[in-house]
Backbone as CSV, one residue per row, in Angstrom:
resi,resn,N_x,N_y,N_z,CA_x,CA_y,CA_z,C_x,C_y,C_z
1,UNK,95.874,128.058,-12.480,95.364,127.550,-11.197,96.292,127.991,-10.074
2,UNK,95.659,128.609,-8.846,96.484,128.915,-7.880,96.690,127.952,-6.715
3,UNK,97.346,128.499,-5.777,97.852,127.780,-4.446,96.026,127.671,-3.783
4,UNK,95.391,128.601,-3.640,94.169,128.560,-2.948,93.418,127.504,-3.532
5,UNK,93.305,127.465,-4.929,92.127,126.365,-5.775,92.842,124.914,-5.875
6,UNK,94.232,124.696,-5.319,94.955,123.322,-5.415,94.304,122.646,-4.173
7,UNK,94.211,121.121,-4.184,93.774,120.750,-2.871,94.549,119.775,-3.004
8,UNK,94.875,119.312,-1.617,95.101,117.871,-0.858,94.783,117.700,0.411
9,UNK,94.107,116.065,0.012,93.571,115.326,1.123,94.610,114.130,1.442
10,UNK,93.436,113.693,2.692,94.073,111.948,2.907,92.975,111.735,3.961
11,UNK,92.368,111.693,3.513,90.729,111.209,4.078,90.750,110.149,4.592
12,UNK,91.269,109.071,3.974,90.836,107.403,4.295,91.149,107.170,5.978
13,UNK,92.355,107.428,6.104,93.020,106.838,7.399,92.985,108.198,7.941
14,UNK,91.592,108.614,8.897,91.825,109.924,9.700,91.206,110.047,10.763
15,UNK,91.607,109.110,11.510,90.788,108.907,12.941,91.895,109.920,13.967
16,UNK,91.109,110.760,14.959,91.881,111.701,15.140,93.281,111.498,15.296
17,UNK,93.317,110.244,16.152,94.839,110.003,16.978,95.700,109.868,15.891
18,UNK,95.381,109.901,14.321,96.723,109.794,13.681,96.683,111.199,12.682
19,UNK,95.994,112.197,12.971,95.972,113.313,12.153,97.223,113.610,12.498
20,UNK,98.062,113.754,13.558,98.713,115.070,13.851,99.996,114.200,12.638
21,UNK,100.404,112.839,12.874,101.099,112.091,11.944,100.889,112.372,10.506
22,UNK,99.813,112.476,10.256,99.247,112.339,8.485,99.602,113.529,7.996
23,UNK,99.489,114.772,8.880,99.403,116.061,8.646,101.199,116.810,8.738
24,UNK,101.663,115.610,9.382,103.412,116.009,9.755,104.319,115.003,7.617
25,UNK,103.254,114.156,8.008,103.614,113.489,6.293,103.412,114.047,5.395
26,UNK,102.149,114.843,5.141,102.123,115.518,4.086,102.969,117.322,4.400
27,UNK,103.337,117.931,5.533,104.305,118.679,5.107,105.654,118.237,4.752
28,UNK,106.008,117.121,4.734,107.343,116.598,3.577,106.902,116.408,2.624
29,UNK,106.172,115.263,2.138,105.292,115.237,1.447,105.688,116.621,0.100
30,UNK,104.715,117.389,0.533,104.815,118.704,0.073,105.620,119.460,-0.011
31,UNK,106.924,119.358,1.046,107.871,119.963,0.043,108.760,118.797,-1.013
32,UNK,109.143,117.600,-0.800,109.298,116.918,-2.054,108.592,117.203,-3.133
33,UNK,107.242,117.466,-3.110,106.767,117.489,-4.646,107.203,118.972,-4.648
34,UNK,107.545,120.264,-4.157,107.787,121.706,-4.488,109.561,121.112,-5.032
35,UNK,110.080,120.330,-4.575,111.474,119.808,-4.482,111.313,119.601,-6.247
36,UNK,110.233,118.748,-6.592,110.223,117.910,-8.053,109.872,118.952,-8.801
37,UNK,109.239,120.575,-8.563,108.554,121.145,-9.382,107.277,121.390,-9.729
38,UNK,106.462,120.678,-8.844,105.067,120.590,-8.687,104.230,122.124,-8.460
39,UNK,103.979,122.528,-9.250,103.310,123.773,-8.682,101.976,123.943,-7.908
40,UNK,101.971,125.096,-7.261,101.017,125.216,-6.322,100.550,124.441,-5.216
41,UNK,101.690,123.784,-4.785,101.791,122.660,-3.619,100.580,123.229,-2.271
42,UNK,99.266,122.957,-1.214,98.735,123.506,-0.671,99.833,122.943,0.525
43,UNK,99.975,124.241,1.470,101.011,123.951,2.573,100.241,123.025,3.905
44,UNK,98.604,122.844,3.726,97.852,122.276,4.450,96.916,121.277,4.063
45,UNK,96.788,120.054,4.464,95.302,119.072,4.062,94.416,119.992,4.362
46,UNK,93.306,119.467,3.388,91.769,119.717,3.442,91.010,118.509,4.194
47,UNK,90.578,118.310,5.241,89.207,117.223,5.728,88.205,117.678,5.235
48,UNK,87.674,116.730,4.301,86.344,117.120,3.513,85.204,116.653,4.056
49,UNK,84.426,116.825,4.169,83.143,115.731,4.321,81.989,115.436,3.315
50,UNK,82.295,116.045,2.347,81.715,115.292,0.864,82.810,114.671,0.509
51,UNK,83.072,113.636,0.653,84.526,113.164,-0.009,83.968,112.708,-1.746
52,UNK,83.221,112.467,-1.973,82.948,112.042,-3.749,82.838,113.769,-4.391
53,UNK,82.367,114.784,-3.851,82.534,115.987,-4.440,83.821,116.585,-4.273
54,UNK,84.655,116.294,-3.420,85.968,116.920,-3.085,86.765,116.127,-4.496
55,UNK,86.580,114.896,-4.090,87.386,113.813,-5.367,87.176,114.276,-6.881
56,UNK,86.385,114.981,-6.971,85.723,115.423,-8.596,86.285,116.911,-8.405
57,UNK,86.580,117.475,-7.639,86.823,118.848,-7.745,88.151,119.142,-8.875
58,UNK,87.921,119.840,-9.743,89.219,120.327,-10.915,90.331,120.681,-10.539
59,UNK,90.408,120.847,-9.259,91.611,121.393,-8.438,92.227,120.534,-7.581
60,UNK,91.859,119.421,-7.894,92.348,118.220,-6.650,94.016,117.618,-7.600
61,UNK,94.860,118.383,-6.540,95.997,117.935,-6.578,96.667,116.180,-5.820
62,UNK,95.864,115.967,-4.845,96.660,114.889,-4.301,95.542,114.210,-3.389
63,UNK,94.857,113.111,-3.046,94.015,112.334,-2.310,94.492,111.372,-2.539
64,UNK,93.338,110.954,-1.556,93.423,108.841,-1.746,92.220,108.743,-1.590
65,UNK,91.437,107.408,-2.083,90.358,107.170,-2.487,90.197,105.944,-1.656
66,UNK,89.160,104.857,-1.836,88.816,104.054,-2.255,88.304,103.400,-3.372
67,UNK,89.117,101.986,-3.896,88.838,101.419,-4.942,87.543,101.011,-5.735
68,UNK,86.312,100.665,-4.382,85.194,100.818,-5.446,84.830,101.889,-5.886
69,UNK,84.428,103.159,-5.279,84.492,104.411,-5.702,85.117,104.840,-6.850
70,UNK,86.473,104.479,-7.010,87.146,105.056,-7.858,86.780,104.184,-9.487
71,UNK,86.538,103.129,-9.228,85.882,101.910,-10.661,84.235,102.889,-10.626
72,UNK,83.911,103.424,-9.890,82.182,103.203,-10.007,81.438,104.601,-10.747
73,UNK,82.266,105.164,-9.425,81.823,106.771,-8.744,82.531,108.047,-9.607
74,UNK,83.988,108.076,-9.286,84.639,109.216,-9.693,85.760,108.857,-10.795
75,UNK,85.521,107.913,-11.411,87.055,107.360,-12.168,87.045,108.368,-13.066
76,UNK,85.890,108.828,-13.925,86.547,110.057,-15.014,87.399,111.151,-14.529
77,UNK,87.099,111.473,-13.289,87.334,112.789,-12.603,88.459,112.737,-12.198
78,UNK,89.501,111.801,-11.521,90.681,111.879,-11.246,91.612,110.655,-12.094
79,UNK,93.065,110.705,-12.066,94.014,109.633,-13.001,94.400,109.455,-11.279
80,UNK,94.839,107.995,-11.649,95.934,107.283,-10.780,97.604,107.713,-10.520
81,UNK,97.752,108.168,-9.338,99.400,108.476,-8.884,100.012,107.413,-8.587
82,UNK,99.566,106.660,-7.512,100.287,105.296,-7.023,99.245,104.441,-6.086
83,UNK,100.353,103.883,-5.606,99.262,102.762,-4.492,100.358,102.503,-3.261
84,UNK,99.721,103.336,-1.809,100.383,102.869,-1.067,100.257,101.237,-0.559
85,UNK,101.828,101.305,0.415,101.453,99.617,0.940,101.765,99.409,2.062
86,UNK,101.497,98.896,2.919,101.640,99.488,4.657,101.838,98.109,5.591
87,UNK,102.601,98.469,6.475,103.310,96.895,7.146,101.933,96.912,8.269
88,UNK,100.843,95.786,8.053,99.847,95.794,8.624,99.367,94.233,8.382
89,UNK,99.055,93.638,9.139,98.432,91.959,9.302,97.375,92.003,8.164
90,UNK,97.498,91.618,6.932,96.422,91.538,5.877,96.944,92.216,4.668
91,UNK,98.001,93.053,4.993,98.225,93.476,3.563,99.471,92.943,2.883
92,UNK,99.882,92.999,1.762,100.787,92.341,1.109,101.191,93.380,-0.043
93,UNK,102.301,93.567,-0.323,102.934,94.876,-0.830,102.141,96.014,-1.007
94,UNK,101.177,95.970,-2.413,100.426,97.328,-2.492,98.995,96.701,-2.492
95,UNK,98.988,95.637,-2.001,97.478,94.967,-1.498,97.035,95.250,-0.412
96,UNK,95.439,94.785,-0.086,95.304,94.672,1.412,93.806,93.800,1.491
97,UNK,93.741,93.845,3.028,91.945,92.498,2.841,91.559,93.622,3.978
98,UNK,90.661,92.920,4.076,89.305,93.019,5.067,89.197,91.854,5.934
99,UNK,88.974,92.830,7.302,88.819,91.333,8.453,87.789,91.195,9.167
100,UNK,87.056,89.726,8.705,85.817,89.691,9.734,85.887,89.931,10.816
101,UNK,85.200,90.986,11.542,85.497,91.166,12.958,84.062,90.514,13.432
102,UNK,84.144,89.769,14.802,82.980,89.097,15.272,83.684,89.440,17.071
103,UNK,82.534,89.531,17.536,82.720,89.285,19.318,83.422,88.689,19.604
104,UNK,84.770,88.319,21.049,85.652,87.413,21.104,84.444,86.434,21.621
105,UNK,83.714,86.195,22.552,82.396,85.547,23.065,81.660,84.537,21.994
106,UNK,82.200,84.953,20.716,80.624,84.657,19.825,81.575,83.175,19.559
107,UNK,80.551,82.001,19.605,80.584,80.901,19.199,80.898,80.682,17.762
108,UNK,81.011,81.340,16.265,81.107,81.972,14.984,82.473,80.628,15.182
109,UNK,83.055,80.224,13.888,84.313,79.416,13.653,84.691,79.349,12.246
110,UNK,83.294,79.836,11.613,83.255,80.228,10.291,82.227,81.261,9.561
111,UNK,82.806,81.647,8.434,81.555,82.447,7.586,80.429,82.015,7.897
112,UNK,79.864,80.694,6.914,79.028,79.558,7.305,78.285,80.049,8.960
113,UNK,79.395,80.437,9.740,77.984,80.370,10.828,77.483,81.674,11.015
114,UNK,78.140,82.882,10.499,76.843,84.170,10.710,76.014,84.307,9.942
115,UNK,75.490,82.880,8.789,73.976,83.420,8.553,72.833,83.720,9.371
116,UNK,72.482,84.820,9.382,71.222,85.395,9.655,71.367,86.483,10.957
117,UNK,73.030,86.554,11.005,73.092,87.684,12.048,73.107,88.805,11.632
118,UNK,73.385,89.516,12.837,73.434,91.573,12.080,74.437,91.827,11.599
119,UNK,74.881,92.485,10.805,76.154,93.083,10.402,75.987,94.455,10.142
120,UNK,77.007,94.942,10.928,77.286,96.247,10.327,78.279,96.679,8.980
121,UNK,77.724,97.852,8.534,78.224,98.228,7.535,78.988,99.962,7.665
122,UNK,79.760,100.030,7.478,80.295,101.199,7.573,79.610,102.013,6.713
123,UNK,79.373,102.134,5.385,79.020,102.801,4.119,78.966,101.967,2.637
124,UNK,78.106,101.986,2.015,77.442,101.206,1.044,78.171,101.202,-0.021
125,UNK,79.355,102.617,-0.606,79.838,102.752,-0.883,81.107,102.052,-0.870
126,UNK,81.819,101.622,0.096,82.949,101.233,0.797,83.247,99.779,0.503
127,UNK,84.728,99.292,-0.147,84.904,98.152,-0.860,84.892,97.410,0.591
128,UNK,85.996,98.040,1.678,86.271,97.026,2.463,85.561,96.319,3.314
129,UNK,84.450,97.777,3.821,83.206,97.307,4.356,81.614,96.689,3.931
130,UNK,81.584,96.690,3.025,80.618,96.628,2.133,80.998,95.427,1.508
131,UNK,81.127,95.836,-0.007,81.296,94.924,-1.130,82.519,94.123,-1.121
132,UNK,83.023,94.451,-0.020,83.905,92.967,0.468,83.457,91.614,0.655
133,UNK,82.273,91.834,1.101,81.481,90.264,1.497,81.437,89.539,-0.084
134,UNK,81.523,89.989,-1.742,81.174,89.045,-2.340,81.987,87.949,-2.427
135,UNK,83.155,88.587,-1.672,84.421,88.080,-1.939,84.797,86.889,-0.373
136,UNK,83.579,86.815,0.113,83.836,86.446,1.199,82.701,85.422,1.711
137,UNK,81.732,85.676,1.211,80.389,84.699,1.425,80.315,83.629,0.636
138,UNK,80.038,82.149,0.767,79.552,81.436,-0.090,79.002,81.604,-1.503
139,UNK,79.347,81.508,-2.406,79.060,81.778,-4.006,77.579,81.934,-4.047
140,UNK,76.463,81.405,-3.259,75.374,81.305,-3.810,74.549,82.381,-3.155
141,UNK,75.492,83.209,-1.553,74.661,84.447,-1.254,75.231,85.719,-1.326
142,UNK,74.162,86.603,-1.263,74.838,87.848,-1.389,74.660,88.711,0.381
143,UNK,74.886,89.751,0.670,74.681,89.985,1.912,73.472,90.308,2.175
144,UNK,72.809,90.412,1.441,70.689,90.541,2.002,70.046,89.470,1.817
145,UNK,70.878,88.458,1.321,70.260,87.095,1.660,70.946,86.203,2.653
146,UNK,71.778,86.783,3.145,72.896,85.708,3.998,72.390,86.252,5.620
147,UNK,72.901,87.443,5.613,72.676,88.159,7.105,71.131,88.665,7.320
148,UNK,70.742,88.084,8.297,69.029,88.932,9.100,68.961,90.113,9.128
149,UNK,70.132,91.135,9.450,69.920,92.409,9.638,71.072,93.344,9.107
150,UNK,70.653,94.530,8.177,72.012,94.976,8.130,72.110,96.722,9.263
151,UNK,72.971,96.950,9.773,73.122,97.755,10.166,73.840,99.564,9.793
152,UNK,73.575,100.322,9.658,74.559,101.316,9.358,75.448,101.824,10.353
153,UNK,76.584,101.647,10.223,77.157,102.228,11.259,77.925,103.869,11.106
154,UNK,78.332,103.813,9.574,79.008,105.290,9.813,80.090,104.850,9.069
155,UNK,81.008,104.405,10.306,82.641,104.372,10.268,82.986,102.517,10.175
156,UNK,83.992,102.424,10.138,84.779,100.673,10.389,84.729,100.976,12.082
157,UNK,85.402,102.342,12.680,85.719,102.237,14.110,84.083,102.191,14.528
158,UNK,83.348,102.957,14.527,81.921,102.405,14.316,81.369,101.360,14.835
159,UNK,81.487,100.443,13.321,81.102,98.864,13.209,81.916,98.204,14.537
160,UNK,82.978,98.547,14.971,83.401,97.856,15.633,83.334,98.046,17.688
161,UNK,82.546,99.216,17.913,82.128,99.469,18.514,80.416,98.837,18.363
162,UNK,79.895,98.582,17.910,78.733,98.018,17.432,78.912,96.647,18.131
163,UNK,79.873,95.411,17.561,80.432,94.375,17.831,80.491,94.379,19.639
164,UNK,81.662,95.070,20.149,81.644,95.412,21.158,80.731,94.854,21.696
165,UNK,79.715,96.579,21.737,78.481,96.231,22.677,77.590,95.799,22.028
166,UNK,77.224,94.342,21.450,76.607,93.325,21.346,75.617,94.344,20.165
167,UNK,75.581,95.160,19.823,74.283,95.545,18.872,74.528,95.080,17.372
168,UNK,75.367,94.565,17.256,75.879,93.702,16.010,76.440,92.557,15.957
169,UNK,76.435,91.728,14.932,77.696,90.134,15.063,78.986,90.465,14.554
170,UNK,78.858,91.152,13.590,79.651,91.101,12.741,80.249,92.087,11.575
171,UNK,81.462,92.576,11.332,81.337,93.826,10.586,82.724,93.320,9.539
172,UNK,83.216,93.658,8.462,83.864,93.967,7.732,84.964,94.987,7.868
173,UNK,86.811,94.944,7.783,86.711,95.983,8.141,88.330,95.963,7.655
174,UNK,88.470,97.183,7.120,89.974,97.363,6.604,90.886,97.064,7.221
175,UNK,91.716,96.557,7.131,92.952,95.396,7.729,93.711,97.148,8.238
176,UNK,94.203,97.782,7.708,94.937,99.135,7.989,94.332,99.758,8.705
177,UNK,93.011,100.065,8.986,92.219,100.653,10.225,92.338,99.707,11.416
178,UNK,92.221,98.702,10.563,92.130,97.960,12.410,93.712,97.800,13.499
179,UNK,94.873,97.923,12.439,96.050,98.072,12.547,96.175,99.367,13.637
180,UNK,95.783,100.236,13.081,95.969,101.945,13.373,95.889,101.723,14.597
181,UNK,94.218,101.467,14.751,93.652,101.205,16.189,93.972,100.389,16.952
182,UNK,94.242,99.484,16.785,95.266,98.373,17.359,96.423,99.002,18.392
183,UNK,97.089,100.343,17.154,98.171,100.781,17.853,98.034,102.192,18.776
184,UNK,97.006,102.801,18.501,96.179,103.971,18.657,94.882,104.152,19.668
185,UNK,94.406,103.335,20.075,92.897,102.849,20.407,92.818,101.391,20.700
186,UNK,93.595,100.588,21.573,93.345,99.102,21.682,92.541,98.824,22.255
187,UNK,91.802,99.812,23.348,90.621,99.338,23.798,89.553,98.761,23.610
188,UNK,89.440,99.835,22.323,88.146,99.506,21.316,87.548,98.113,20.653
189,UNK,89.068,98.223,21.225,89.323,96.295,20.224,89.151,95.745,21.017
190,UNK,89.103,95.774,22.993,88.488,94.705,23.323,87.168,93.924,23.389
191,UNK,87.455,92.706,23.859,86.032,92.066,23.434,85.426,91.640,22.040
192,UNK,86.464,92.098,20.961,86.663,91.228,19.610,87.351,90.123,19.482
193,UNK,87.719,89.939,18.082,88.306,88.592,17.433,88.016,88.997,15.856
194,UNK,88.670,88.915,15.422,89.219,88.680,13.735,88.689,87.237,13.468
195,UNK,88.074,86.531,12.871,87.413,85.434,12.635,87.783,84.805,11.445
196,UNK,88.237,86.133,10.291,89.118,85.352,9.008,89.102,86.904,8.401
197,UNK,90.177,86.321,7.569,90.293,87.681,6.824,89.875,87.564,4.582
198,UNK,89.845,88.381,4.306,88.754,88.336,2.675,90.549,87.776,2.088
199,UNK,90.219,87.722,0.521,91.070,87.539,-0.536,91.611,89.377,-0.782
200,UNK,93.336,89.294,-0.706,93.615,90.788,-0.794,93.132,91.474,-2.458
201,UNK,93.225,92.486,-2.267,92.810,93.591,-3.629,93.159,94.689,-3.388
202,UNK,93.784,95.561,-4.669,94.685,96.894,-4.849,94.437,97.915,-3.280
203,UNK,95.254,98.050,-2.904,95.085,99.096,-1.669,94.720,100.478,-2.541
204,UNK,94.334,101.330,-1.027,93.394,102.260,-1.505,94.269,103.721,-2.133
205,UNK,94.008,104.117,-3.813,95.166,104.848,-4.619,94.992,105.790,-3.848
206,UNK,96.424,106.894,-4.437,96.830,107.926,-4.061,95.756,108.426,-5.782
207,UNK,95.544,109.513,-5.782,94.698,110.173,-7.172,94.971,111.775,-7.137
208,UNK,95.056,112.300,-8.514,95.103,113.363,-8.918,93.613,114.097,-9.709
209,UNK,93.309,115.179,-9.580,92.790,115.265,-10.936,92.736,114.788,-12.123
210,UNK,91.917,114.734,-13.230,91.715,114.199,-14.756,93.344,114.959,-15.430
211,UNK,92.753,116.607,-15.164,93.436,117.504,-15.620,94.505,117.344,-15.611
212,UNK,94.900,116.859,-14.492,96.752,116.888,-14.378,97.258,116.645,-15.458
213,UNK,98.421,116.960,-15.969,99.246,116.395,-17.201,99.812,115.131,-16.817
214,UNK,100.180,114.384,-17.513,101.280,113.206,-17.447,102.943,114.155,-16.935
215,UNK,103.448,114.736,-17.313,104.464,115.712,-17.085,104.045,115.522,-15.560
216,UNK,103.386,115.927,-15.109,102.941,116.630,-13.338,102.944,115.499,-12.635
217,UNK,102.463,114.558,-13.316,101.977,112.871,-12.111,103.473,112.371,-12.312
218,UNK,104.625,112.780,-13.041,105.749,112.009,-12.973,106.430,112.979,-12.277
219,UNK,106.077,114.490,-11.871,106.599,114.788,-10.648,106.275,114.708,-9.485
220,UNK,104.817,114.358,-9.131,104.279,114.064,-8.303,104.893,112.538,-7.569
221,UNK,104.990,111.569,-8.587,105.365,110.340,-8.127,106.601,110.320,-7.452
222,UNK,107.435,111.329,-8.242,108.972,111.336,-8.020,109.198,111.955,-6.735
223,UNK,108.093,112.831,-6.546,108.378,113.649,-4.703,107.618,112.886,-3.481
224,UNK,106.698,111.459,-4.164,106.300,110.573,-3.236,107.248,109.964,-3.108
225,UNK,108.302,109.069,-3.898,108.888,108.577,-4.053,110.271,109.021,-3.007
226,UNK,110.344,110.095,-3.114,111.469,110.262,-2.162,111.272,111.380,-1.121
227,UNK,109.730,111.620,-0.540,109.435,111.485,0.708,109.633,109.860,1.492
228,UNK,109.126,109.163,0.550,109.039,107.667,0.993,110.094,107.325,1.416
229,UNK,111.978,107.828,1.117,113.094,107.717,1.452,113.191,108.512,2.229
230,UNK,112.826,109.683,2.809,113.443,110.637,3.467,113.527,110.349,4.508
231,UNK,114.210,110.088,5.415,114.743,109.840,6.560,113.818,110.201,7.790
232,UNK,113.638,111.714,7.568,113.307,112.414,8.363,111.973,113.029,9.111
233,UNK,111.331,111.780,7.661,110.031,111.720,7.885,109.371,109.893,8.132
234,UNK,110.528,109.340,8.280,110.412,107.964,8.914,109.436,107.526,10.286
235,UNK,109.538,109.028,10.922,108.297,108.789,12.549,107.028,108.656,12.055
236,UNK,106.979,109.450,10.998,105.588,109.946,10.437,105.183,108.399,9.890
237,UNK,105.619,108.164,8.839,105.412,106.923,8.150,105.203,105.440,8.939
238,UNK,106.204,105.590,10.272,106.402,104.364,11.436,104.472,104.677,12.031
239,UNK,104.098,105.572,12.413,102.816,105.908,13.073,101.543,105.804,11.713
240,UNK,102.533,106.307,10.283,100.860,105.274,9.717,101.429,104.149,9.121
241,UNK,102.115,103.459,9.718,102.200,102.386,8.797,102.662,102.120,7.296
242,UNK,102.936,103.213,7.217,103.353,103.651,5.107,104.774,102.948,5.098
243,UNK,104.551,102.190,4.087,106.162,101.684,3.677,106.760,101.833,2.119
244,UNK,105.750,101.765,1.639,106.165,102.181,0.166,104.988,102.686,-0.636
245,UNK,105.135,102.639,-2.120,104.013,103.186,-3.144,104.532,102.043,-4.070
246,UNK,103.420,101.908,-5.114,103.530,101.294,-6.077,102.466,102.099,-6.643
247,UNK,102.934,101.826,-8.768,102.003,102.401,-9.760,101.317,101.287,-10.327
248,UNK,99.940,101.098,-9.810,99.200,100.516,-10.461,98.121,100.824,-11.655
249,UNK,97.823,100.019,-12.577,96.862,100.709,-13.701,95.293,101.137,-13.537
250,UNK,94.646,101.480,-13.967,93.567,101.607,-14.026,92.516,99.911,-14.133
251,UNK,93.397,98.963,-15.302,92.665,97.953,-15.217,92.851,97.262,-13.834
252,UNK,93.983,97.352,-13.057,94.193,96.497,-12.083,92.694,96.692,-11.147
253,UNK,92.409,98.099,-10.674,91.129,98.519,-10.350,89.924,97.926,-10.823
254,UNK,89.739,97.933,-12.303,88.456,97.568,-12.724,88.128,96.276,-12.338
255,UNK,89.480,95.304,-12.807,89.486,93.665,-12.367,89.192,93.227,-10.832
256,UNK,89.555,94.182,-10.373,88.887,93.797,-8.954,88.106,94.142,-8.115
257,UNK,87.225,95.551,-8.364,86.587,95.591,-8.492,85.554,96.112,-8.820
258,UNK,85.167,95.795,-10.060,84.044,95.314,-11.108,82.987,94.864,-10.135
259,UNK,81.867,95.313,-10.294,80.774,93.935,-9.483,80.579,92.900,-10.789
């Protein structure tokens, strides 16, 4: 396998204002893992826009996923590297939640009161936006029996532009996106409110290919591992929020979420 057929992403968190950051992380990044021995390191991210065909590709050296996806969608296709964990209101070491976002305006004080409003949804696919609500609604509904309308929005930044200008109540929405933007985009955020936030679950893995060897993911870890120390890439990490990695299992995923 060559340098051309190796890939790495970082899809999840890529709203423009923090590419030039994500893209300054993974050239350390990348040379730590050339540092550990990693061959065929790509000297550039890929932005995909099939992200479930990019994730299955035989050549996928380094991404991050999302957790339902990865239980549902692509788990044969790639092994687990780590789990980042990011100093952000909702997350907790290599955890993180989802935060009801509702209008600052809206009368809302609880779950309980947006039955039968709109909600947006980022993607159907998507734990934080999506299939976060089971974890969040009253035991006896699900979200097509609770909410009147569901909406598609696209994105979380999206949904929350939706909120905004009144074409929605209510959206779901990764505690680390809303962070970003927070620090990146506060505008966007006016005219919201956070209303409560879900029960945390595994933040979203770092993943390799199937193929990789065990040999390769313990050099891989070892050149995350001390990018994660490197000094010199501390701006990078301060602008996304990255503070550490942790190795979580495969069951930790399934257990949470499993539908």
């Amino acid at each position: 396998m060559t340098a051309e057929t190796r890939l790495a992403s970082l899809p999840m968190y890529c709203e423009d204002e923090v590419r030039p950051a994500t893209e300054r992380w993974w050239a350390g990044l990348a040379r730590h893992l050339r540092d550990q021995g990693v061959r065929d390191v790509p000297d550039t991210l890929t932005w995909p826009d099939d992200y479930h065909g990019h994730w299955r590709a035989p050549g996928l050296l380094f991404s991050q996923t999302c957790g339902y996806p990865l239980v549902h969608l692509i788990g044969p296709a790639v092994k687990l590297i780590a789990t980042p964990s990011y100093d952000a209101p909702g997350c907790e070491s290599s955890r993180y939640a989802a935060h009801v976002i509702v209008r600052e305006s809206a009368e809302a004080e609880s779950i309980g009161d947006l039955r039968g409003c709109r909600l947006a949804v980022n993607g159907m696919t998507s734990y934080s936006g999506c299939h976060v609500w089971r974890n969040i609604l009253p035991a006896a509904d699900d979200v097509q029996s609770f909410f009147g309308e569901i909406v598609a929005s696209g994105s979380h930044r999206a949904s929350i532009r939706l909120i905004a200008a009144g074409e929605a109540d209510a959206c779901a929405v990764d505690c680390v996106t809303h962070a970003l933007l927070s620090d990146q985009a506060a505008d966007e955020l006016r005219g919201t409110r956070i209303l409560t936030s879900s029960p945390t679950a595994p933040a979203m893995p770092y993943v390799t290919a199937a193929a990789t060897s065990d040999d390769e993911i313990a050099k891989i870890r070892a050149g995350l591992n001390a990018a994660i120390a490197d000094p010199s890439l501390a701006p990078a990490r301060r602008e996304l929020r990255l503070t550490g990695a942790s190795v979580l299992t495969d069951e930790d995923y399934r257990n949470a979420f499993q539908d």
